[in-house]
N, C-alpha and C positions, 0 to 999 in steps of 0.2 A: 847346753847353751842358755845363757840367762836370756832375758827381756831387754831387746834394745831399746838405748833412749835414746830422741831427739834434743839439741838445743833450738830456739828460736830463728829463724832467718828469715829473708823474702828473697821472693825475685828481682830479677831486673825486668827490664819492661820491653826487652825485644826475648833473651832466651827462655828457653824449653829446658826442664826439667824430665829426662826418659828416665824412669828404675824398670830394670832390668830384671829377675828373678825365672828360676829353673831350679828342677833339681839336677844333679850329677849326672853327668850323662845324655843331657836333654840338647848337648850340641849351643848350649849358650855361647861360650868363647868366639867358636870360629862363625857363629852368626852376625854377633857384633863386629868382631874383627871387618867384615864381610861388609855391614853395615855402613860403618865409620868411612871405608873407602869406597863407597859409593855416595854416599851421603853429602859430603861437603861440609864442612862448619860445623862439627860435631867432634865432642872431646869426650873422652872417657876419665873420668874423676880416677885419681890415684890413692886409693885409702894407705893409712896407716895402721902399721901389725908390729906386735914385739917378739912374732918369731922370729926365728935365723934365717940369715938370708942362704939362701940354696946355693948349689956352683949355675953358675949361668945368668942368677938373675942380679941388675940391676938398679939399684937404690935407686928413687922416683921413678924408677921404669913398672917394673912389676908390681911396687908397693914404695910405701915409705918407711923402711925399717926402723923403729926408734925403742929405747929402751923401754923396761917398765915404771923408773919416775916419772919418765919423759912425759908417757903415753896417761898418769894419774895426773899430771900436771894440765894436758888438756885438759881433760876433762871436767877438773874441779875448776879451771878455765871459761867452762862453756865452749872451746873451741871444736867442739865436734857435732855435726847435724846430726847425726847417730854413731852407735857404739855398740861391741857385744861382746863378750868370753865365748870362743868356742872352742873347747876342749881347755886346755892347757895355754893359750893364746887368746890377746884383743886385737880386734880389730875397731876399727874408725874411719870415719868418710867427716876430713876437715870443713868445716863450712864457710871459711873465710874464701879458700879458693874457689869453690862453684859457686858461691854468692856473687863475686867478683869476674868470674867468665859470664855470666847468664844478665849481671850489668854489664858487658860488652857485647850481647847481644848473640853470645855464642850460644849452641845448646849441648847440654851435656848429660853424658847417661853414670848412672849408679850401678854396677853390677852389686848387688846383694840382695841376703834372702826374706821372706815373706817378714821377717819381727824389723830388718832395716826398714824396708820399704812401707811398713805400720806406720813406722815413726816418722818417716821421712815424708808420707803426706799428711800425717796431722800437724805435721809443721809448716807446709810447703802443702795448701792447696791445690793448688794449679800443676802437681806432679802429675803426670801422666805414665800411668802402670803399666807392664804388658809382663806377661806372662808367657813362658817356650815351654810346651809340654811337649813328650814322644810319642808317638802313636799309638802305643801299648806298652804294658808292661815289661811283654817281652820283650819288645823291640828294646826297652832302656837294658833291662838282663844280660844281654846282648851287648850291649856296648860298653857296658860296666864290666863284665865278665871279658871280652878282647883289651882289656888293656892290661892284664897279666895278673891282676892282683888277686889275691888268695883269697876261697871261698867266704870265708869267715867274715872279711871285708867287702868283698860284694852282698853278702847277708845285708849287713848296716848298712850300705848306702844307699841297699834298698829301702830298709825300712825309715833311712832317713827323707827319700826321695817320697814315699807314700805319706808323710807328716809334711812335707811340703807340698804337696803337690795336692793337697788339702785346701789349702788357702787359692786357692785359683781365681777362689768365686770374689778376691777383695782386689782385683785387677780390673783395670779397664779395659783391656783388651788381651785377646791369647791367641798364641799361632803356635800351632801342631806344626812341627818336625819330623815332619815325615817326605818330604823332598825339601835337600837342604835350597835350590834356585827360589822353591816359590816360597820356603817360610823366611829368605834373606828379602824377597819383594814385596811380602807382607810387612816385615818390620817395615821396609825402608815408602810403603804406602803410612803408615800411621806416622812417621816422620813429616811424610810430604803433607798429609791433612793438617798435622796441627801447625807446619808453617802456612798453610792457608785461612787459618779460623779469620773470624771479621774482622776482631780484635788487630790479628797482628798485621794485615793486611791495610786496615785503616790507618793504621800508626805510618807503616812500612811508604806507603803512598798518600801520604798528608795531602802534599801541595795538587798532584793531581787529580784526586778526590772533589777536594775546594772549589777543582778550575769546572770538574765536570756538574756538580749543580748551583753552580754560582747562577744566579738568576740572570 
């Protein structure tokens, strides 16, 4: 996988900016899944990929299936807040649409891995990181290993999951996966804090702020 890169954007000035990162295994998907429908106001960013699309999935649903001009056209564009080759495929997180949810005050999470989320807060300050690690080794071994796939590929995903799970320490925060209820009510507490900071809070409630130290 190369070096993702960022293009330029900001926020808007009520949404949250969540990136997401885990290695394989570490129960990411169905935490978010978990998350987002608890949560409220919270949209999961649809990257773009030039692989094929699978039987099952859905174009904007799962990804944004687009060619490889297409996907070169961003980019020399600047239309991508980040970008990476992995393996034989790119992928992309567009930045005009979360640029555009987070100026409506929506907040939206990034799923990608430690080089996305590098990029995506030297671009994007006020990202807020977390991190899903699993309890142990083996506990991922385990979960890597019941979903049928052939030693040789559990091998790599290990060793992919130990080169990520490296960068832990350039996160803001992390929750252990080791009971799925309390690492869904930890995400969904770092949620609830950052729509409490002062900032958004004083925005959120101007006029009665005003009323309450008006002299």
């Amino acid at each position: 996988m190369s070096a993702r890169q960022a293009g330029g954007a900001s926020t808007g000035p009520h949404g949250h900016l969540f990136v997401i990162s885990a290695p394989s295994g570490a129960g990411k998907t169905s935490l978010v899944r978990a998350l987002v429908e608890r949560a409220g106001d919270l949209r999961v960013s649809v990257s773009h990929t030039t692989r094929a699309r699978r039987a099952g999935e859905e174009d904007g649903v799962a990804y944004h299936f687009i060619d490889e001009a297409r996907f070169v056209a961003m980019v020399e564009a600047g239309e991508f807040l980040e970008h990476a080759q992995v393996f034989d495929h790119r992928y992309g997180t567009a930045r005009g649409p979360v640029a555009a949810r987070l100026a409506a005050g929506e907040d939206v999470i990034l799923e990608i891995d430690w080089q996305g989320a590098r990029s995506v807060r030297a671009a994007l300050a006020d990202t807020i990181s977390i991190f899903i690690l699993p309890p142990s080794v083996e506990a991922l071994e385990q979960r890597l290993t019941g979903r049928g796939d052939k030693p040789e590929a559990v091998a790599r995903r290990m060793r992919d999951a130990v080169s990520e799970m490296s960068h832990y320490g350039e996160y803001d925060y992390l929750v252990v996966n080791d009971d799925f209820e309390r690492a869904a009510a930890d995400l969904l507490a770092i949620v609830g804090a950052a729509r409490l900071r002062r900032a958004v809070q004083a925005e959120r409630h101007a006029a009665m702020l005003a009323r309450l130290v008006a002299p």
